[in-house]
C-alpha positions as CSV (number, residue, x, y, z in Angstrom):
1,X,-3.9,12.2,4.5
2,X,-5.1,14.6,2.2
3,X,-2.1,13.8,0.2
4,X,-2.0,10.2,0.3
5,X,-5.4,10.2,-1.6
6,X,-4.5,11.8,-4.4
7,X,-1.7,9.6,-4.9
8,X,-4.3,6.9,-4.6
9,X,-6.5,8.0,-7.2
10,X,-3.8,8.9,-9.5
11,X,-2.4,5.6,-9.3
12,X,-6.0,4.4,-9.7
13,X,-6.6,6.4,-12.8
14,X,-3.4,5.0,-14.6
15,X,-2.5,2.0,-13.5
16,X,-6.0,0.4,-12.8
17,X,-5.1,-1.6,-10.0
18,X,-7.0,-4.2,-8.1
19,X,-5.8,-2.8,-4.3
20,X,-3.8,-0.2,-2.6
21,X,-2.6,-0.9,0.9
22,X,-0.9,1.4,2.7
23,X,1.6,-0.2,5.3
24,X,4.2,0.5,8.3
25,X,4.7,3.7,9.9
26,X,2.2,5.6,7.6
27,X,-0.8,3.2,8.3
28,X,0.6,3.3,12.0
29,X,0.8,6.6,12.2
30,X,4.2,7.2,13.4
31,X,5.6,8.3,10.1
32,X,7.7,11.6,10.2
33,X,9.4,13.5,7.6
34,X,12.4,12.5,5.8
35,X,14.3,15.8,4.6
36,X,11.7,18.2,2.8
37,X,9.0,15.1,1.7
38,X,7.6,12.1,3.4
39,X,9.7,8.9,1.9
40,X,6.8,6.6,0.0
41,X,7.7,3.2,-1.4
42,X,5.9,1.0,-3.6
43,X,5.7,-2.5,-3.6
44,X,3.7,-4.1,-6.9
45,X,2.7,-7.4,-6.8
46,X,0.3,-9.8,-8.9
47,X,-2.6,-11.6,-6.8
48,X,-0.7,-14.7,-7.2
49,X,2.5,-13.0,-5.9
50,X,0.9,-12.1,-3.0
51,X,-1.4,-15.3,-2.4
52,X,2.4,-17.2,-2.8
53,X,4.4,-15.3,0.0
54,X,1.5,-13.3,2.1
55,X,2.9,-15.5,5.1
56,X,6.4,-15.3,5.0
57,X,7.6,-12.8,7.8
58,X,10.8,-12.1,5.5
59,X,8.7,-10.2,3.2
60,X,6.7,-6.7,3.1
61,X,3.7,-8.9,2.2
62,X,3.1,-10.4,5.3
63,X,3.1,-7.4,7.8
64,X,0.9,-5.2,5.0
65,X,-1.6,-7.8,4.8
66,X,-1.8,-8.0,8.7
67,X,-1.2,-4.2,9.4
68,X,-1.7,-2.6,6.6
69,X,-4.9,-0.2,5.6
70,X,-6.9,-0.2,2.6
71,X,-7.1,2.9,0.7
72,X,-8.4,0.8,-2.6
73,X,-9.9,-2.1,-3.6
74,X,-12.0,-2.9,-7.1
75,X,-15.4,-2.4,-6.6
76,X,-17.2,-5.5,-6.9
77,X,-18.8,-5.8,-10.4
């Protein structure tokens, strides 16, 4: 997991975003290496993006918004 944080604050430090979710087999815990590394894929997505298709079952949004773990949000101001 060790790992999976400092890509979190990496991503935090650069791109400034407003939430990190980390979804499927990693938030599960069931992922296993692929080859030498872990595979990691990003999905970006505005608020409204999200808001627009967070319940259609064809998309990534749906199960990371119901499964999915929080690793980030923006502190409230």
């Amino acid at each position: 997991m060790s790992e999976v944080l400092q890509i979190v604050g990496r991503i935090v430090e650069t791109a400034d975003p407003e939430r990190i979710i980390l979804f499927g087999s990693a938030a599960r815990g069931t992922m296993e290496p692929s080859g030498l590394w872990y595979a990691k894929d990003s999905v970006i997505a505005t608020p409204k993006e999200v808001e627009r298709y967070k319940d259609s079952p064809c998309l990534v949004f749906c199960p990371a918004l119901r499964e999915g773990i929080v690793l980030y949000d923006t502190p409230a101001a």
